[in-house]
N, C-alpha and C positions, 0 to 999 in steps of 0.2 A: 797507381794506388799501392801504396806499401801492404806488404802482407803481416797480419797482426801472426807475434809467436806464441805458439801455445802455453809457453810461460808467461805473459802478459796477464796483469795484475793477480798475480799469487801471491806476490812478496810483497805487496805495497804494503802490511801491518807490521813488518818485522822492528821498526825502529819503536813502535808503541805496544809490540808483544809485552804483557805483565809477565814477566818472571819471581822466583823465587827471591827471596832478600839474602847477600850471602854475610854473614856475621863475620868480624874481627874483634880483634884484640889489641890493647895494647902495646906500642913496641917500646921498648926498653932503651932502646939505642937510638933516637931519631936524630940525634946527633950526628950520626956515623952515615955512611953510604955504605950498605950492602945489598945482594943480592941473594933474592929466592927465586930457586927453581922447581917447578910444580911438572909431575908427566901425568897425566890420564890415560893408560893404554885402550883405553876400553870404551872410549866416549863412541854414543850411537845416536843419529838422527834419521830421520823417514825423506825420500827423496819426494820432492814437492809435486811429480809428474808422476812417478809410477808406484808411490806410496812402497817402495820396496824399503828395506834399512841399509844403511849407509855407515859405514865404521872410520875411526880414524884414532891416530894419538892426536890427543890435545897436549900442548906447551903453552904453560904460564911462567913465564920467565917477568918479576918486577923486582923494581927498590923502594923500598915500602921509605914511607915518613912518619909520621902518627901512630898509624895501625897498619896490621898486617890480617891476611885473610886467615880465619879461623877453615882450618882442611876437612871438616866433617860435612859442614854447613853448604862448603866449594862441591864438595860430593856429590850431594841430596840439589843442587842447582845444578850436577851437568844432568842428571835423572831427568829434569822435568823433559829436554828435548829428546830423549827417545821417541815421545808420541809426537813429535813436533817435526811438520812438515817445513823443511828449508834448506836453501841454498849454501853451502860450502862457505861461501866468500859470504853472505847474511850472518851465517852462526860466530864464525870470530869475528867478526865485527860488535856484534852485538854481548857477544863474550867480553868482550875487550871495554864497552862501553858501560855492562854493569859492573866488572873490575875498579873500573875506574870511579864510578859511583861510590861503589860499597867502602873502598880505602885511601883514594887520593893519593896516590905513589908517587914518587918522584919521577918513576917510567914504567912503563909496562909493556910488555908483546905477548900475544897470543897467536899461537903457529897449530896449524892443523895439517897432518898427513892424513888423505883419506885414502883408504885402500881402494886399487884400481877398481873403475869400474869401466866397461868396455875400452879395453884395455890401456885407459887412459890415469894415472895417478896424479891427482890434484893435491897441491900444497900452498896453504894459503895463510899470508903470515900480515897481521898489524899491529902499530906499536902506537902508544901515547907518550907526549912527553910534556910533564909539568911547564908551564907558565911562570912561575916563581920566581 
């Protein structure tokens, strides 16, 4: 008999968590291919087992088409996961999936350094890339 882990079903809502909506803008250039790079030093989430907080830089690295992310809006939606319990590898992913929602980029990555914890440092990095 396999032994169930005490992480077993924590995470099963993370792809249907309601997040915040993150607003953009118009870009000016859609013509053009360029890159925006975003750093969050300061992003914090709650670890899903021992409810402790969990730090990291976030990295929003895309190449916008249409619109680009409005940076206030981006702010007030890394907020909401301070009180939010989840996994390292769940939060950009799911970063990365409402990015992708919210502006349609031609690509995107979202890269997480979390600061060590038992004296392990995780970095957890994924990217989208338009269909087009």
């Amino acid at each position: 008999m396999k032994k169930q882990s005490s992480y077993e079903g924590r995470q099963d809502h993370i792809r249907k968590l309601k997040t915040p909506d993150i607003e953009v803008w118009k870009n000016q250039y859609p013509d053009r291919e360029y890159t925006i790079e975003l750093e969050i030093p300061e992003f914090t989430c709650i670890c899903p087992k021992t409810g402790l907080p969990d730090f990291a830089i976030l990295k929003v690295t895309y190449i916008p088409h249409k619109v680009c992310l409005e940076l206030k809006s981006l702010k007030m939606y890394t907020f909401f996961y301070r009180n939010v319990g989840i996994f390292h590898e769940h939060f950009v992913n799911k970063i990365l999936d409402d990015i992708v929602k919210a502006c349609q980029p031609r690509w995107a990555k979202v890269e997480a350094t979390v600061n060590p914890r038992g004296g392990i440092q995780t970095t957890v990095m994924a990217e989208y890339k338009s269909k087009r």
